[in-house]
C-alpha positions in Angstrom: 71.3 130.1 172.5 69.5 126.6 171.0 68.0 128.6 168.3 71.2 129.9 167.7 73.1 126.3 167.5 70.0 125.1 165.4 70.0 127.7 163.1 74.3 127.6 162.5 73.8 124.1 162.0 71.2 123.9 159.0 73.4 126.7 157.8 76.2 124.7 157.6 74.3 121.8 155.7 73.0 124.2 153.6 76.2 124.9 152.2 77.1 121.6 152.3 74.2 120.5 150.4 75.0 123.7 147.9 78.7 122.7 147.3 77.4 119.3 146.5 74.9 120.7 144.0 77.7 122.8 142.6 80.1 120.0 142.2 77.9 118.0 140.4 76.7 120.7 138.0 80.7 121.0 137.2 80.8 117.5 136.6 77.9 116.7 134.6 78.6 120.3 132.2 82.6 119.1 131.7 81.4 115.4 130.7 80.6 116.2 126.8 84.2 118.1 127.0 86.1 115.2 128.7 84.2 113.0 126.1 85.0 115.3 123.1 88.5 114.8 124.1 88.6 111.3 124.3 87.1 110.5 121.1 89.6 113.2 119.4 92.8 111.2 120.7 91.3 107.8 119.2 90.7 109.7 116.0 94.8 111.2 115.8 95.7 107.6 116.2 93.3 105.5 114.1 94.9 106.3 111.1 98.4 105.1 112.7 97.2 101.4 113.1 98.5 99.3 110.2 95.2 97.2 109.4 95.9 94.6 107.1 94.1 90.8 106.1 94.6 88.3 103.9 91.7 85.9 102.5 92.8 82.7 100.5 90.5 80.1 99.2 88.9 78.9 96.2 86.7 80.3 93.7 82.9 78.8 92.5 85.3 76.9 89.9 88.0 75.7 91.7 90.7 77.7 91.2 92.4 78.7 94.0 92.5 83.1 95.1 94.6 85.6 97.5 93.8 88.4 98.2 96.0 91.0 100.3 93.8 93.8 102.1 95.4 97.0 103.3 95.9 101.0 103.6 98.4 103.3 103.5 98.2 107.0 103.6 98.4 108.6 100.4 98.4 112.2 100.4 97.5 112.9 103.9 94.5 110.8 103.2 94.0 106.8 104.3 93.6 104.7 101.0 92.4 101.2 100.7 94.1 98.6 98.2 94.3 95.2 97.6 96.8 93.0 96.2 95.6 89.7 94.3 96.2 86.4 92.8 93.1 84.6 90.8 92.1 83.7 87.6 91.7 87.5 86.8 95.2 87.4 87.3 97.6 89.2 89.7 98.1 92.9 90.2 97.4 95.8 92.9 93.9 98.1 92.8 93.0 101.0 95.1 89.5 100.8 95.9 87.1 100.7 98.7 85.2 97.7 97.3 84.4 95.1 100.1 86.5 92.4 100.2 83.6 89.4 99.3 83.0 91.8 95.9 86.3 91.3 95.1 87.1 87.7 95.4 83.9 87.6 93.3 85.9 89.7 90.7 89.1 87.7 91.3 87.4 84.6 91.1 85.9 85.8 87.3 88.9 85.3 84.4 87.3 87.9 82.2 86.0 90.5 85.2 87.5 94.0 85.0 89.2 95.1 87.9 89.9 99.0 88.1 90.6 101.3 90.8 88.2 103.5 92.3 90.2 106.0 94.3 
C-alpha cells in the first residue's frame, strides 16, 4: 500500500509539474500575438493626435521668425506643413523638411521655399 501512496503521489506532481510546463508554453507562444496587438492599436491612433509646435526667434541677422509646425491628413495620408513669417516672407509649404532647415530658409530673404509633398 506505501508503494501505492508513493507512486499516486509523484503522479500527481507529475501532472502538476506538466500543466505548469503547458501553461507556460501558452504563455510565452501568445506573447508576440498579445504584442502584435498592442502595437497595432497605437498605430490606428497615432495618426488621430493633433501634433503641432511653434518656434519663434531670430535669424543670424536679426530679424525676427515664426514658424507654425503641423499635419493634417490629406488623402488618407498624414502630411507635414508649416506655416511662416521671416524675411523670406509669409506663406504655407507642405514638406517634411526639419524644422532647424527651415528657419534657415526663413531666416534667408532670397531662399526658395517649395513644397515637397
Amino acid at each position: 500500500m506505501k508503494l501505492h501512496n508513493w507512486y499516486v503521489e509523484k503522479l500527481e506532481k507529475g501532472k502538476s509539474h506538466l500543466l505548469i510546463v503547458i501553461a507556460s508554453i501558452t504563455l510565452l507562444a501568445l506573447a508576440p500575438l498579445v504584442l502584435e496587438a498592442t502595437m497595432k492599436v497605437r498605430k490606428e491612433f497615432k495618426w488621430e493626435e493633433e501634433i503641432e509646435f511653434v518656434f519663434a526667434g531670430k535669424c543670424f541677422n536679426g530679424e525676427e521668425y515664426w514658424l507654425f509646425a503641423s499635419q493634417e491628413v490629406v488623402d488618407g495620408k498624414i502630411t507635414p506643413f508649416y506655416n511662416y513669417k521671416g524675411p523670406v516672407g509669409s506663406g504655407t509649404v507642405y514638406t517634411d523638411t526639419a524644422p532647424k532647415v527651415m528657419v534657415q530658409r526663413i531666416c534667408r530673404a532670397n531662399a526658395d521655399i517649395v513644397s515637397s509633398l
